[in-house]
ROLO-944414 format. One record per atom (N, C-alpha, C): residue in one letter; y, x, z negated. Coordinates in steps of 0.1 Angstrom, whole numbers, plus 2048, in hexadecimal, padded with zeros to 3 digits. Layout:
! ROLO-944414
AYXZ;...
END
This chain:
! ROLO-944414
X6278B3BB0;X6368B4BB3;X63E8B2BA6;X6478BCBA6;X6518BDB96;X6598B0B9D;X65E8A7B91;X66489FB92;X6748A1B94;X6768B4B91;X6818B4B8D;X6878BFB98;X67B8C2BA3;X67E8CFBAB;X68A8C6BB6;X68F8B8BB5;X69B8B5BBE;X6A78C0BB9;X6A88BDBAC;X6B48BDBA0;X6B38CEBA3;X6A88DABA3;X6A78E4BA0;X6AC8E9BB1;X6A98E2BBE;X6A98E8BCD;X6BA8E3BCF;X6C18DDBC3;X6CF8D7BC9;X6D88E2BC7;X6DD8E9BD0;X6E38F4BD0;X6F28F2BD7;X6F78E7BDE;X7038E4BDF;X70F8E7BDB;X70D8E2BCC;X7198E0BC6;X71C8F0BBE;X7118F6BBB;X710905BB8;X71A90FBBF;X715909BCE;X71B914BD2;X728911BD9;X72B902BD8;X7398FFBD8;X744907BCD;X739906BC0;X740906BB5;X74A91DBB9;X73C923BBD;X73E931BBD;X743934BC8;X748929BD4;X75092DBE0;X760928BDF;X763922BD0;X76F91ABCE;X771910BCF;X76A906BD8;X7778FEBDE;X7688EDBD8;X7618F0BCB;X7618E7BC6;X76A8DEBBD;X76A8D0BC7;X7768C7BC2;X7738BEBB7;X76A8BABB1;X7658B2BA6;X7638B8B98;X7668AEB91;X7688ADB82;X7708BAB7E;X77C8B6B80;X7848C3B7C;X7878BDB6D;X7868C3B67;X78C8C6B57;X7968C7B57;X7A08B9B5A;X7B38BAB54;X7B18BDB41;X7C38C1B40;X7BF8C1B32;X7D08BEB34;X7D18AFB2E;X7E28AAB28;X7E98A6B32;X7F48A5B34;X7F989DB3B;X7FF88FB3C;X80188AB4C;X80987BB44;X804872B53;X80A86AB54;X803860B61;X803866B70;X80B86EB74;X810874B81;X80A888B80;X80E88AB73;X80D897B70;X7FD89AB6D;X7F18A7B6E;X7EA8A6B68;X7E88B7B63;X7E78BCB56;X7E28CFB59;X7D78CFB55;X7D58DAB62;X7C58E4B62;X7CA8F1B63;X7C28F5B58;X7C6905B51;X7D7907B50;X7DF8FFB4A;X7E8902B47;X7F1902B53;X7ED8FCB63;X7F88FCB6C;X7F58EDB72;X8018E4B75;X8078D8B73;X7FF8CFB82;X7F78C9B85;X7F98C3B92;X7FB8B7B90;X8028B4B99;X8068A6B9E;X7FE89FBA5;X7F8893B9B;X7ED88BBA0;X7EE87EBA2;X7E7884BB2;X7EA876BBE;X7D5874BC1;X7D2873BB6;X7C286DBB5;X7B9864BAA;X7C8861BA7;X7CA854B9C;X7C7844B9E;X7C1842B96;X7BD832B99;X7C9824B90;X7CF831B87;X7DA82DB7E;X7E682BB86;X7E3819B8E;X7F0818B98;X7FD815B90;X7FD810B85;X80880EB82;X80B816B76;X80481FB73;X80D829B6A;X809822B5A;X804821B57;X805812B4A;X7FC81FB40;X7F482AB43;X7E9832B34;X7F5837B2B;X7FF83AB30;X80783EB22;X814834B22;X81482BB27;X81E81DB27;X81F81FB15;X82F81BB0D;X82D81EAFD;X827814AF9;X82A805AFD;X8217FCAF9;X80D7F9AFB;X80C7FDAFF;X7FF801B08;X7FC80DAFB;X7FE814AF7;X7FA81DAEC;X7FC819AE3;X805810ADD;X80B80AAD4;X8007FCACF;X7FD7F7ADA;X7F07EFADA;X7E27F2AD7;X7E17FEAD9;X7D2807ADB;X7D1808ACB;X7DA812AC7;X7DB817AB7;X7DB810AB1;X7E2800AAF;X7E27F7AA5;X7D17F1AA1;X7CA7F1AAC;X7BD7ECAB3;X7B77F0AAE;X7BC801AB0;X7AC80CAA6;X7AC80AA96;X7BA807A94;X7BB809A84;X7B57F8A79;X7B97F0A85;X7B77E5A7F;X7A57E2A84;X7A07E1A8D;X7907E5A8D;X78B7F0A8E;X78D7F9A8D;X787808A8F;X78480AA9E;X77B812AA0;X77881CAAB;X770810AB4;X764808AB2;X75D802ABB;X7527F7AB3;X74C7F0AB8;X7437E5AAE;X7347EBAAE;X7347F4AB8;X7217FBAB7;X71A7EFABA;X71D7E8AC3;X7117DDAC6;X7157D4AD1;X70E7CAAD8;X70D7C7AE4;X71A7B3ADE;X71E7B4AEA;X7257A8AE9;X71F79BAE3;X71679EAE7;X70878FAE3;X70678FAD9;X70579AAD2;X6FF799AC1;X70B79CABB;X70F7A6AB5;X71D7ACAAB;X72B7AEAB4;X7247B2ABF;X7317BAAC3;X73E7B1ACA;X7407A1AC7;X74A79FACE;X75679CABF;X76079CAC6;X76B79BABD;X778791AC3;X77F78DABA;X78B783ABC;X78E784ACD;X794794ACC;X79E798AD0;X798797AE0;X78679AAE0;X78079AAED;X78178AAF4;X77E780AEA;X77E774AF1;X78E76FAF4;X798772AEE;X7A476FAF3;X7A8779AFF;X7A4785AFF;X7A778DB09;X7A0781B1A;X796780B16;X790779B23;X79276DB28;X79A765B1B;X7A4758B1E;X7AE75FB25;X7BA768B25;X7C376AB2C;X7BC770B3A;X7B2778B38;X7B177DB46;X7AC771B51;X7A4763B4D;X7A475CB55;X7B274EB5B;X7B774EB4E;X7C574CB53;X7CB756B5E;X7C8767B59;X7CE76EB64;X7C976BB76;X7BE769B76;X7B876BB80;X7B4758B87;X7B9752B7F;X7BD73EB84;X7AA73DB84;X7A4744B7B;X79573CB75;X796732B6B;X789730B6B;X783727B5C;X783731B52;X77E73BB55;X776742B47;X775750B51;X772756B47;X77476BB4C;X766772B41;X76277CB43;X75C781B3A;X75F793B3D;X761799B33;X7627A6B2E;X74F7AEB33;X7517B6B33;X7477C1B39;X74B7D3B37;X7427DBB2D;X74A7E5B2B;X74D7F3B34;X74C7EFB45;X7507F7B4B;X74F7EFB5B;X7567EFB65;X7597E5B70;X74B7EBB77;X7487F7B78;X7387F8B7B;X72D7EDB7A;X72E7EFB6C;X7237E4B65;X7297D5B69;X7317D1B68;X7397C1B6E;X7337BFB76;X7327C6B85;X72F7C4B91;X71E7C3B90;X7197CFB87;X7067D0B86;X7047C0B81;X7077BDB79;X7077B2B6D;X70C7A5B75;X7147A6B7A;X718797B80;X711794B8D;X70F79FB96;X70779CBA5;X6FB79AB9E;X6F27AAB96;X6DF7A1B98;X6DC797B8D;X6E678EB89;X6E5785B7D;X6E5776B86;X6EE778B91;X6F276FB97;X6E6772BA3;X6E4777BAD;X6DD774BB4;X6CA777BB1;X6C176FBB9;X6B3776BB7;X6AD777BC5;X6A177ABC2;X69977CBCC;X69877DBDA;X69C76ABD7;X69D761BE1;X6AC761BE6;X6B2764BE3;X6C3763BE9;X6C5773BF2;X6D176CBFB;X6D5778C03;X6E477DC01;X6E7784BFA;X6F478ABF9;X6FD795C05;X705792C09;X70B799C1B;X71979DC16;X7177A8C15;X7227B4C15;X7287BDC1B;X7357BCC19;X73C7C4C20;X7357D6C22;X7367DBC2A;X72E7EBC2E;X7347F3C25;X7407F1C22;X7487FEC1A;X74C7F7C0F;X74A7ECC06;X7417E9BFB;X7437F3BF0;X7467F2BE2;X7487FFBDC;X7357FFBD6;X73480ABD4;X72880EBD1;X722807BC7;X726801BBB;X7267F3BB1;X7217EABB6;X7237E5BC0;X7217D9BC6;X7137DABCE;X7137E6BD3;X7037E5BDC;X6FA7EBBCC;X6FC7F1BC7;X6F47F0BBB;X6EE7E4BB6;X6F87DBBB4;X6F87CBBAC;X6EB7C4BB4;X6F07C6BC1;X6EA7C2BD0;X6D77C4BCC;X6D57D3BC9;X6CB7DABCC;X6C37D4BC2;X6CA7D5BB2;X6C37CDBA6;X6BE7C4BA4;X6C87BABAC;X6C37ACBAC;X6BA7A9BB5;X6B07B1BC0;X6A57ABBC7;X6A97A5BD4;X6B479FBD5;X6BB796BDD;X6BA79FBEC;X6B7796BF8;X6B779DC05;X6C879EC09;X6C97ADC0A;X6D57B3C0D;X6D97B3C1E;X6E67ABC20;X6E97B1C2B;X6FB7B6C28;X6FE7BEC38;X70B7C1C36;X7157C3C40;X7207BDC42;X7237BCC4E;X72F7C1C4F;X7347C6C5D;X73E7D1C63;X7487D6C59;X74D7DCC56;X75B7DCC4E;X7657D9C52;X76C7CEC46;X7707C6C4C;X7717BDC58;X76B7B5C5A;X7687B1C65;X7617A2C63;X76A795C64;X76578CC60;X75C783C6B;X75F788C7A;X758782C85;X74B789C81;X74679AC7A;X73A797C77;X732790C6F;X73A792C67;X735789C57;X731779C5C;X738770C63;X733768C69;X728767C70;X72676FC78;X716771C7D;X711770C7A;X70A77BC6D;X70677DC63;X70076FC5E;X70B766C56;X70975CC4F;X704752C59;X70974FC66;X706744C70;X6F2744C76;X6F0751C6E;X6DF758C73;X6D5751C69;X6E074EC5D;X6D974BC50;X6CF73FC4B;X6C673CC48;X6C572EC45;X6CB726C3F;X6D1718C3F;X6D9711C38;X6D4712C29;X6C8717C27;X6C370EC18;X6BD719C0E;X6C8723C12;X6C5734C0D;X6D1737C00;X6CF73ABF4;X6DB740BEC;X6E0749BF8;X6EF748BF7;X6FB754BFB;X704758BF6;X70A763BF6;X71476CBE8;X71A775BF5;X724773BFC;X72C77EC04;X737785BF7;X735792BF5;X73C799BED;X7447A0BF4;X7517A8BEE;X75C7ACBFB;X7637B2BED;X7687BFBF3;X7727C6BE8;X7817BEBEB;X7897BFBE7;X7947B8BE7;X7997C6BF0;X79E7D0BE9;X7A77DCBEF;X79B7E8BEE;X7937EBBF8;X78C7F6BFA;X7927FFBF5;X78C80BBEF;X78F812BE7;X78F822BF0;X786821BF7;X787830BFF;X78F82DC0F;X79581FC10;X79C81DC1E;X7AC818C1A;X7AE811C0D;X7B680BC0C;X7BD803C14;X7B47F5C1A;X7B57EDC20;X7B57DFC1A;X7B87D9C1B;X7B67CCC16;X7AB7C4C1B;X7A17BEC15;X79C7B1C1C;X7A17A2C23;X79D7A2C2E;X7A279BC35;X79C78CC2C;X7A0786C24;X79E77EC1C;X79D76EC1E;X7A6768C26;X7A975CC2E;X7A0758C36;X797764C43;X794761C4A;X783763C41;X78076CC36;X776768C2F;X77575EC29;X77D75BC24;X77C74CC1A;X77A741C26;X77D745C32;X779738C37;X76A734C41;X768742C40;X759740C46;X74D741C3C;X753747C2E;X749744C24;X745732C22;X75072CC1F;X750722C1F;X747719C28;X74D71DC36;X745713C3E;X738717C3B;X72F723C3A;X725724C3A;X71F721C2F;X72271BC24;X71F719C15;X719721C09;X72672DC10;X71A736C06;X726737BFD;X724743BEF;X72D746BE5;X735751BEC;X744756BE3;X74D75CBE8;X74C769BD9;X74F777BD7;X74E781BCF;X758788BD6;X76478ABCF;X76E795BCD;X76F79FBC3;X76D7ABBCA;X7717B7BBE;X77D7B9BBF;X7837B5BB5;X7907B9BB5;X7967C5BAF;X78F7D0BAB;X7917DCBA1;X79E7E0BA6;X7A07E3BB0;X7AF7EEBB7;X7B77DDBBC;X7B37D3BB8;X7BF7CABBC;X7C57C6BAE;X7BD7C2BA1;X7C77BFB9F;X7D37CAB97;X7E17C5B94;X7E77CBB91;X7EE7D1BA0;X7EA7C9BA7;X7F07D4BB5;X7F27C5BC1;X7E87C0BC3;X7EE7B5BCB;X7ED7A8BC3;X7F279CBC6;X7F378FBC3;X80378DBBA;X809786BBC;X81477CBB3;X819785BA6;X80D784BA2;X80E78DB91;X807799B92;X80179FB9C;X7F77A9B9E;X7EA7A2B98;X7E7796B98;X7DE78FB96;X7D478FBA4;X7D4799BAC;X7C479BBB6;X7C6794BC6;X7BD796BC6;X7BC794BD3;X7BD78ABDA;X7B877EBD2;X7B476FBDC;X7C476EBD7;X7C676EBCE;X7D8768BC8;X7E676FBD1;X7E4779BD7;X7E777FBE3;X7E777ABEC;X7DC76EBF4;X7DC76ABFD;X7DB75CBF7;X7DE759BEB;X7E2749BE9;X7CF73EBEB;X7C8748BE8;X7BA73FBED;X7AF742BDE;X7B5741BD0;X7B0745BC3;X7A273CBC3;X7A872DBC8;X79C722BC6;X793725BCF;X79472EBDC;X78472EBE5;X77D73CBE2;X782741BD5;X77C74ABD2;X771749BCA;X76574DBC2;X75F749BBA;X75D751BB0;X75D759BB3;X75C768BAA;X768771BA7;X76C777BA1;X77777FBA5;X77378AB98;X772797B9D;X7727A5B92;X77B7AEB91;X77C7B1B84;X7877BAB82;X7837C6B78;X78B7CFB7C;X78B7DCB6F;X7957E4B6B;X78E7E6B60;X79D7EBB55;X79E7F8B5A;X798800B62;X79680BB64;X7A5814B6C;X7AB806B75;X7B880DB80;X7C5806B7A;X7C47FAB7D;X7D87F9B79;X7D87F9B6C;X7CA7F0B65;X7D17F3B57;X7CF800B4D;X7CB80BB56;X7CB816B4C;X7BF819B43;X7B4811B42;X7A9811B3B;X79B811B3F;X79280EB3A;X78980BB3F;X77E7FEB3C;X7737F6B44;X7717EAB43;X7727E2B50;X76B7D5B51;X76C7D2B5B;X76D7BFB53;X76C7B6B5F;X76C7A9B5A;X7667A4B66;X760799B66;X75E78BB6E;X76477EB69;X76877AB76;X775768B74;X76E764B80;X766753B79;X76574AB7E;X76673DB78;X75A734B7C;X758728B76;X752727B6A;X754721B64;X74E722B51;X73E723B51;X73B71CB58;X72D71CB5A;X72572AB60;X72B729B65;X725737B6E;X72B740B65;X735745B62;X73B750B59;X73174EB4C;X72E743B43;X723740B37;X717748B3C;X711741B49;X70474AB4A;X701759B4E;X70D75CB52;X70D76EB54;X70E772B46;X717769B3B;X71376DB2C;X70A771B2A;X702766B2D;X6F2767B26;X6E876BB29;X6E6774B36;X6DD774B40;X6E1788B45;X6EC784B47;X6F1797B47;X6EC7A0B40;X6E17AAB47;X6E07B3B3F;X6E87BDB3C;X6EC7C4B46;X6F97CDB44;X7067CAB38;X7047BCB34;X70E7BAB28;X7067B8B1F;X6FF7B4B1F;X6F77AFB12;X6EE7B9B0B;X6EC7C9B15;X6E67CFB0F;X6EF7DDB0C;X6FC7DDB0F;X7067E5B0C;X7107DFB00;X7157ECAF7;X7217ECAF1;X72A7E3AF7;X7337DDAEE;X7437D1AF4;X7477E2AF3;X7507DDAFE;X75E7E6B03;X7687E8AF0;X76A7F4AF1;X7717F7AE0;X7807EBAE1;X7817EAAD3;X78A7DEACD;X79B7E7AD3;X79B7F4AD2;X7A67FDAD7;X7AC7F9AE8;X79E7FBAEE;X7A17F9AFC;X7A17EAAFE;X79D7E2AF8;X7A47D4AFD;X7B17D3AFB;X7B27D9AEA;X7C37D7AEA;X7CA7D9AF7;X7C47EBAF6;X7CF7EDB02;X7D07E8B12;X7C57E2B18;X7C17DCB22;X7CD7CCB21;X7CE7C5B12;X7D27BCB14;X7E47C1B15;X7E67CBB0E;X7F47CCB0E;X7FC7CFB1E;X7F17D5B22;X7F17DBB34;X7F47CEB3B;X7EC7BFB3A;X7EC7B1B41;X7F97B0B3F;X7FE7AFB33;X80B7ADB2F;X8127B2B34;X8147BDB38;X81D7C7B40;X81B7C3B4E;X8137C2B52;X8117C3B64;X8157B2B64;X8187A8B5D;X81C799B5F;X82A79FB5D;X82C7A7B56;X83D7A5B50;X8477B0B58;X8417B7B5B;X8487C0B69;X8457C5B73;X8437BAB79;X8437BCB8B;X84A7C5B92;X8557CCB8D;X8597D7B92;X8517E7B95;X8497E6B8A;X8417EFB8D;X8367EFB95;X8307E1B9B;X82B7DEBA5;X8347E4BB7;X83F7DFBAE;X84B7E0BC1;X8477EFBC4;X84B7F3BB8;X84B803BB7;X84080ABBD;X834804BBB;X828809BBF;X82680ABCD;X82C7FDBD2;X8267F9BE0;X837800BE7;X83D804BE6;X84C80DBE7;X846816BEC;X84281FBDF;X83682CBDF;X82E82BBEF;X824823BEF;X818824BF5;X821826C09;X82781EC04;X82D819C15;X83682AC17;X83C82CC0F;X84383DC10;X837845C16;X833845C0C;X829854C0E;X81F84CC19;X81A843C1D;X811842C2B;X81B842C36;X828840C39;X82F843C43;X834852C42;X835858C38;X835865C38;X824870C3B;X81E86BC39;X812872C3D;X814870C4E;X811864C51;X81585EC60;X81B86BC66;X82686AC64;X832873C6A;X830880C6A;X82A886C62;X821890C64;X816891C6F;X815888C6D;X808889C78;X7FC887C73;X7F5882C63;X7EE87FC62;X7E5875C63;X7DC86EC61;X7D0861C65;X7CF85FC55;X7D6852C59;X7D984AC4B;X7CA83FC4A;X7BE845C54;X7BA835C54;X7BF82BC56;X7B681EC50;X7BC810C51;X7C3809C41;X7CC818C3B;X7D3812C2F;X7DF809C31;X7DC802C29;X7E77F6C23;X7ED7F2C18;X7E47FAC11;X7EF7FDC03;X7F2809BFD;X7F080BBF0;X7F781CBE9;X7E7824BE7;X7DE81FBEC;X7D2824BF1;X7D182CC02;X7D583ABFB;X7D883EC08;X7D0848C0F;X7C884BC19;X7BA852C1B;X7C285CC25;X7C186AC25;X7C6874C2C;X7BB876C32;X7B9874C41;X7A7874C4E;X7AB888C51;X7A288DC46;X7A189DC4F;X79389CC57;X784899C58;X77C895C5B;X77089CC5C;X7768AAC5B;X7678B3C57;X7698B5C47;X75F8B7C40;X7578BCC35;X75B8C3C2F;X75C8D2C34;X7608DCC30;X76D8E0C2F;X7758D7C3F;X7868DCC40;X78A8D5C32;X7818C7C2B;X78C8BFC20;X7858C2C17;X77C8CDC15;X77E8DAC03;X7868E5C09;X78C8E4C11;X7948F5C15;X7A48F0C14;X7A48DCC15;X7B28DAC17;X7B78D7C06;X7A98CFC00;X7AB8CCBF4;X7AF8D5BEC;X7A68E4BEA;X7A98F0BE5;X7B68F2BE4;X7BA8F6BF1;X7CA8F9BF5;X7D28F1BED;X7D38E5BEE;X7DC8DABE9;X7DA8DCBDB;X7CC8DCBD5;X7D18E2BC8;X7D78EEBC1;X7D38F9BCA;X7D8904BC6;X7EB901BCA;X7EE8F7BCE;X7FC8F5BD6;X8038ECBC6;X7F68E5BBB;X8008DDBB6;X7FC8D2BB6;X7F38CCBBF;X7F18C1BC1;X7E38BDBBF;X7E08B3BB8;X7CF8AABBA;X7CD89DBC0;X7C789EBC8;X7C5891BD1;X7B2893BCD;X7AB88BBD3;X79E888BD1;X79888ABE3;X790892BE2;X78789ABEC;X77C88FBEE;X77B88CBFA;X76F880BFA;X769881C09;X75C883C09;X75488DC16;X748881C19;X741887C25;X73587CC27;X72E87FC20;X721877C1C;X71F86BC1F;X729860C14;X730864C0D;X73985BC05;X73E84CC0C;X742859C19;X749851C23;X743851C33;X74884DC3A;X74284EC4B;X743859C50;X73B861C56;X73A86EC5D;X74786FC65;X74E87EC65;X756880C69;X764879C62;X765875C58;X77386CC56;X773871C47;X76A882C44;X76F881C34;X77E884C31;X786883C25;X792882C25;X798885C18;X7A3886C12;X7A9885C05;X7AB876C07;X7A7872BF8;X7AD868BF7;X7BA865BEF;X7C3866BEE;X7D0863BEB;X7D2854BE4;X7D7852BD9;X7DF846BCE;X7E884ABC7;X7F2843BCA;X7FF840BC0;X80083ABB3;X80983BBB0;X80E839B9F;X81C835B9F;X81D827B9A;X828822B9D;X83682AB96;X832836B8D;X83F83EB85;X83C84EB8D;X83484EB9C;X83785BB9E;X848857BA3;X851867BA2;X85C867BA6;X85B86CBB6;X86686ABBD;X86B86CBCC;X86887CBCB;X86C884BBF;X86C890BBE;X85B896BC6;X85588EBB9;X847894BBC;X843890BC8;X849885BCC;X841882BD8;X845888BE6;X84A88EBE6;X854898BF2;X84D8A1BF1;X84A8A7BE1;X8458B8BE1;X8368B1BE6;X82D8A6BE5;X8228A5BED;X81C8A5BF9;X82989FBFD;X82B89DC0A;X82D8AFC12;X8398B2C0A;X8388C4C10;X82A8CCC10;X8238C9C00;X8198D2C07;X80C8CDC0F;X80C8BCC10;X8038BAC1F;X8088C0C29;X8148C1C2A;X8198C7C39;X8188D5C3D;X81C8D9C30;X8158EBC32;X8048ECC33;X8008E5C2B;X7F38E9C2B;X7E78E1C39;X7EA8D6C3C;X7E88CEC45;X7E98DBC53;X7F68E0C58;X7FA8E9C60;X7ED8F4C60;X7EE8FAC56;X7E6907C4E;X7D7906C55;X7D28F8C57;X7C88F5C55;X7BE8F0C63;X7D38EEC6D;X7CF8E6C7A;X7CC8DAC76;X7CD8D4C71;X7C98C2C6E;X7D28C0C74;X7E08BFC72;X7EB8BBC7A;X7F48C3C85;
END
């Protein structure tokens, strides 16, 4: 058996690619946070993880360039040996001030955070119980570390209780939970987690990638949102959505944040994140503490366009924030709707089973706290035409 006759019999994406209506990795070229061009014609993109608009913010570029000029391009080497700098360990003093920790550590992509912090932290003998829709990071981390996996309802904390009430008292436990699901845009029900983790004595893990910058006080995340920072124990973030960059972090206790130092492979055997992108990562904190307005703005956005989908007639899911899931539910109708909508002007992100649960594939839809009312009408018009066109609505 050729090792490689999977890779040679995968004919999918081929013939997506020669029937049109292949929706991945499009080649933009220029553009600005809302705007993006392919081949020279403009769409307006609503499949951005960039909630608050901050990759071409002037200070935010202004921070980046000073960065490159005064350390160059990157250190070529792992945080452990050469590669940490000033600017990395002060960066991770503010972010655990941001996030009400002891201590934070940098990671050079929120991927690797999650690989690095779950199989570092859990082994063998521990049971880690996760949420079902879980971003894919997390059951990876899960899989690495050895740890017996379980995973319970989405959202759904009378399961997760079960679950843990089955357990033995005298077992490692790590219940992980995204903060703001990323293909439902729901929130975790957070309150009623933190209190059955607790009673059951196991540890608490928030990903916070799509929260922060979007929920809490300062856009400081999820547990800070529901005012519960101290029953959290973990908390993850990445540079990758509000602040415009890319990277991830872990915030906890000094002790535990030291030994994922030293023990993490995923950091210790990767490049530090470049001296450029912390600048600009830190200039971004600064901004998302210092204008909350662009937060209002966001969540303004999200609530518009999900009661405008609504009113249309679309299946918003169970969204709650500027993460907004359009339910077409077959396969094929959402590369025929996606197509359309691009050829209309517009890019949303095409997302099919198995990504997601049979029957419920969908556009996924995100806001940008500087799209205008303009753009967002003309989005709205061509869901409605094309939605019609399509019978969805």
């Amino acid at each position: 058996m050729d090792i490689f006759k999977k890779c040679y019999d995968f004919t999918d994406a081929n013939i997506a690619r020669e029937q049109g209506y292949y929706p991945y990795f499009i080649p933009f070229s220029g553009g600005d946070d809302t705007v993006m061009v392919y081949n020279g014609s403009a769409k307006i993109m609503i499949g951005s993880n960039n909630y608050l608009g901050l990759t071409h913010h002037p200070e935010v570029l202004k921070a980046a360039q000073s960065a490159l000029m005064e350390y160059g391009t990157g250190r070529t080497g792992s945080r452990f040996l050469n590669g940490t700098l000033d600017i990395h360990e002060q960066f991770e003093k503010e972010l655990a001030e941001f996030t009400g920790k002891q201590a934070a550590l940098i990671f050079s992509t929120g991927f690797m955070t999650n690989l690095g912090t779950i199989a570092t932290i859990l082994g063998k003998d521990d049971v880690v119980i996760i949420d079902k829709l879980d971003h894919a990071s997390i059951l990876d981390g899960c899989h690495l570390s050895g740890a017996r996996i379980l995973r319970y309802r989405h959202n759904d904390p009378d399961d997760l209780k079960k679950i843990l009430d089955d357990l033995p008292k005298d077992v490692g436990k790590l219940v992980i939970v995204d903060g703001v699901f990323s293909m439902e845009g729901d929130i975790a029900k957070l309150p009623e987690i933190c209190e059955i983790v607790k009673s059951a004595g196991a540890r608490l893990m928030v990903d916070d990638a799509h929260s922060m910058g979007v929920l809490g006080p300062e856009g400081n995340g999820t547990a800070a949102h529901f005012g519960l920072t101290d029953q959290v124990d973990l908390i993850m973030g990445t540079f990758s959505k509000s602040f415009g960059a890319i990277g991830g972090f872990i915030a906890g206790d000094a002790d535990v944040i030291d030994y994922i130092k030293h023990h993490s492979r995923s950091m210790i055997f990767s490049a530090s994140l470049p001296p450029s992108v912390v600048a600009s990562t830190r200039a971004a904190l600064k901004i998302i503490k210092s204008e909350p307005k662009r937060r209002q703005r966001l969540w303004e956005i999200g609530t518009y366009m999900r009661a405008g989908y609504q009113k249309l007639g679309f299946d918003t899911a169970t969204s709650e924030t500027p993460i907004i899931p359009v339910i077409i539910g077959d396969n094929m109708k959402t590369f025929a709707f996606w197509k359309m909508l691009f050829e209309e002007g517009v890019y949303a992100n095409a997302v099919i089973s198995p990504a997601v649960p049979g029957n419920s594939a969908r556009l996924r839809t995100s806001y940008i706290a500087t799209h205008t009312q303009k753009q967002l009408d003309f989005v709205l018009e061509k869901f409605q035409k094309i939605g019609k066109q399509l019978a969805v609505i």
